[in-house]
Backbone as CSV, one residue per row, in Angstrom:
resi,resn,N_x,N_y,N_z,CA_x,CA_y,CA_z,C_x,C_y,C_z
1,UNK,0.867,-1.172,0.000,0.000,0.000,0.000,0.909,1.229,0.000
2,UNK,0.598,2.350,-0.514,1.328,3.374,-1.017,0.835,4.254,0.343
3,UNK,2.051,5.085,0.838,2.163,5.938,1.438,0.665,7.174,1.544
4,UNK,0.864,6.934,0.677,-0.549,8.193,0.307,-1.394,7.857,0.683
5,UNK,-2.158,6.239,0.087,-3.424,5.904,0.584,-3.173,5.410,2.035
6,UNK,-1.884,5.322,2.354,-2.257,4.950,3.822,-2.701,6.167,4.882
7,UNK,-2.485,7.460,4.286,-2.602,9.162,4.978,-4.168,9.152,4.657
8,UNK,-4.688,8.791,3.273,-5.954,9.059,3.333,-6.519,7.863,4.076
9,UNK,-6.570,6.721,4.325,-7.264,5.629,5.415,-7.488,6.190,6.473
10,UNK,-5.748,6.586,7.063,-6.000,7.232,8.267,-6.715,8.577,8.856
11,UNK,-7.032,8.853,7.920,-7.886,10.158,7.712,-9.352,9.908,7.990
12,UNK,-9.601,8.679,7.115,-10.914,8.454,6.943,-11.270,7.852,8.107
13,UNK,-10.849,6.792,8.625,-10.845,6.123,9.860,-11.066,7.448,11.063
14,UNK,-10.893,8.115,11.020,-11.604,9.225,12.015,-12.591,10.032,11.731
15,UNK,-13.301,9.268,10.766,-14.856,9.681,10.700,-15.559,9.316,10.717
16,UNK,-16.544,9.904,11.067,-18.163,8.904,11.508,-17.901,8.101,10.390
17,UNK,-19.275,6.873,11.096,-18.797,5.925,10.419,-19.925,6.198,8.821
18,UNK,-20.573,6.640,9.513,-21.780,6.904,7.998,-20.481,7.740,6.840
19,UNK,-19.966,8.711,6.948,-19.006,9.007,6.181,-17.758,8.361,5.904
20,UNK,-17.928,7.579,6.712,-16.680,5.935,6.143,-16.903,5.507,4.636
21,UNK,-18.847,5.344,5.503,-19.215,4.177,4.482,-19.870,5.283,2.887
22,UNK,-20.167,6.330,3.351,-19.803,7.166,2.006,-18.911,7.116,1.192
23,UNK,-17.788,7.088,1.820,-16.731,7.666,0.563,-16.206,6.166,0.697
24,UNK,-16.353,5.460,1.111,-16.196,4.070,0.788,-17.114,3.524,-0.482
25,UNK,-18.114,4.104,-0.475,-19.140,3.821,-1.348,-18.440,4.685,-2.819
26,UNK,-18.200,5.634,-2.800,-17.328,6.221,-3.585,-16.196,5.621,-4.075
27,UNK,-15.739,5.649,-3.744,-14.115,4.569,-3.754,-14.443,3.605,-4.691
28,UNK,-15.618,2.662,-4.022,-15.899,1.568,-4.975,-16.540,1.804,-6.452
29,UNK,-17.450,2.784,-5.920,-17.600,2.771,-7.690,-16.481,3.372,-8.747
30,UNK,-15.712,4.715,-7.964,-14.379,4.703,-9.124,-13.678,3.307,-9.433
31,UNK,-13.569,2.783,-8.284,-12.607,1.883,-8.971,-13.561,0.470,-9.725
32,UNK,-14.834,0.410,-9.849,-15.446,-0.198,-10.509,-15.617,0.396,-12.198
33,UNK,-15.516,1.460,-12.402,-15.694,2.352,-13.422,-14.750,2.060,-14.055
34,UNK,-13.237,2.069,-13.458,-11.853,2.461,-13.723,-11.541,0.322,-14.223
35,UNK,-12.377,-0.599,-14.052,-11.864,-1.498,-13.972,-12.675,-1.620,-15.970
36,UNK,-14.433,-1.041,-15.772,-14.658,-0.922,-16.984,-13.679,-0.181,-18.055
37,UNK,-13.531,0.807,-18.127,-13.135,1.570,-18.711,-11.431,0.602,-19.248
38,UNK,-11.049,-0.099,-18.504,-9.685,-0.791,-18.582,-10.236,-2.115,-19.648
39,UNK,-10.925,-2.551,-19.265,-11.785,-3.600,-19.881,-11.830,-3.726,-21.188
40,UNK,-12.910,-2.316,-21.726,-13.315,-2.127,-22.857,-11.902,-1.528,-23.634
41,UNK,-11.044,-0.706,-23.219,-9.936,-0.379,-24.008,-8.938,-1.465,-24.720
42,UNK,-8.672,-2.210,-23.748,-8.147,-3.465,-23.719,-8.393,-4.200,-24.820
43,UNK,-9.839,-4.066,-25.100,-10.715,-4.938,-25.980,-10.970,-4.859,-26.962
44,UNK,-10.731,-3.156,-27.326,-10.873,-2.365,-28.574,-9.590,-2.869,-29.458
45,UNK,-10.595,-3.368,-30.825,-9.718,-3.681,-31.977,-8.885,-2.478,-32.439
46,UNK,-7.711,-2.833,-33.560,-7.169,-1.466,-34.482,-8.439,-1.198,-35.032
47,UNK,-9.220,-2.382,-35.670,-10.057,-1.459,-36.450,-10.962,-0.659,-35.779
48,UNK,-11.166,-0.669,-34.689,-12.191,0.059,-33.943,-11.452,1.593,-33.644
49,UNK,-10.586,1.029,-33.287,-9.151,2.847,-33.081,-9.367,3.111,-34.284
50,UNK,-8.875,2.690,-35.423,-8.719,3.126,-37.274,-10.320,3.722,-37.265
51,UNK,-11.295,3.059,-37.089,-12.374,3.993,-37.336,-12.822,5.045,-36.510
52,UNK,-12.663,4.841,-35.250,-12.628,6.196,-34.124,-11.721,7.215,-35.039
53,UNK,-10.813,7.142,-35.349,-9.731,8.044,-35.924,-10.252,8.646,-36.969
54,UNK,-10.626,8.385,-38.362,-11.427,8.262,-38.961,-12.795,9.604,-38.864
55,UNK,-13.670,9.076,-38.109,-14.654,9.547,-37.464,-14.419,10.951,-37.065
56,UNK,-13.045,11.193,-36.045,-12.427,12.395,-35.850,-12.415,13.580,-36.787
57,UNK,-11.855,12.824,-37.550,-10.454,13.564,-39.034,-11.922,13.998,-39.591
58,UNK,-13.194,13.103,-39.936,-14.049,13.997,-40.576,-14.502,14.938,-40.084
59,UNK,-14.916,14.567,-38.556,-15.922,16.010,-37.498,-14.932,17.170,-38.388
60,UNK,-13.603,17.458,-38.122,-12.673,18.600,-37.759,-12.912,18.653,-39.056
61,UNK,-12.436,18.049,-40.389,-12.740,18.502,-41.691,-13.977,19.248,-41.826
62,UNK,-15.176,18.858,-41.295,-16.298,19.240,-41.002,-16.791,20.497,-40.652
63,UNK,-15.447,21.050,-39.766,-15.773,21.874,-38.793,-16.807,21.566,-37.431
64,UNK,-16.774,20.616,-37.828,-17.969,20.283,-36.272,-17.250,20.176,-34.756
65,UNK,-15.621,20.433,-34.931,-15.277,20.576,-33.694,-14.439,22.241,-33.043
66,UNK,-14.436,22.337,-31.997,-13.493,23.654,-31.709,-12.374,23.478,-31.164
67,UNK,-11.159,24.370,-31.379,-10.405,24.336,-30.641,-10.198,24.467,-29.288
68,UNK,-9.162,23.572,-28.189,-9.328,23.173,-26.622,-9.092,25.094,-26.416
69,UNK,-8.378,25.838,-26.858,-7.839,27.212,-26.299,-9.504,28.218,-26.724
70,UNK,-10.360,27.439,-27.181,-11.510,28.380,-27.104,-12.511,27.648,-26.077
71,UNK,-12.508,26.077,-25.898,-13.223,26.207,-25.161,-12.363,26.307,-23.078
72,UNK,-11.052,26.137,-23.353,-10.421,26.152,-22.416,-9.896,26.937,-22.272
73,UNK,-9.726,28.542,-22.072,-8.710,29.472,-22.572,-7.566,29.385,-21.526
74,UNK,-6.709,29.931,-22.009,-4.945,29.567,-21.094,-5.368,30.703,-20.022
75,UNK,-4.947,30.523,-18.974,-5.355,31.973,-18.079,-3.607,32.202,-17.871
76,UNK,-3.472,33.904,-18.537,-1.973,34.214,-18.526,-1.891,35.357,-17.286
């Protein structure tokens, strides 16, 4: 166990227990999400990447997408 999660245990362990079992409840579904998400990538053919890619290259030919600095602007 990593240093870190052992600071957040001990953290958590001094809270009610209903907020244990909250962010315990939390916990589990990220890492249930995080196990999908590993799953399906894993699983994904080239041809499925080659056509995701694909799919892309037209939106932007398209114009159907924007650039990240308009919808994210840099704060200088």
């Amino acid at each position: 166990m990593t240093e870190l999660l052992q600071q957040a245990i001990a953290q958590i362990q001094q809270l009610p227990p209903d907020q244990q079992d909250a962010i315990a409840s939390r916990f589990l579904a990220e890492l249930e999400d995080e196990q999908k998400w590993e799953s399906r990538f894993a699983s994904t053919t080239d041809e499925q990447w080659d056509q995701m890619a694909a799919m892309v290259r037209q939106e932007i030919a398209s114009g159907q997408t924007a650039a990240l600095d308009t919808i994210f602007p840099s704060e200088k």
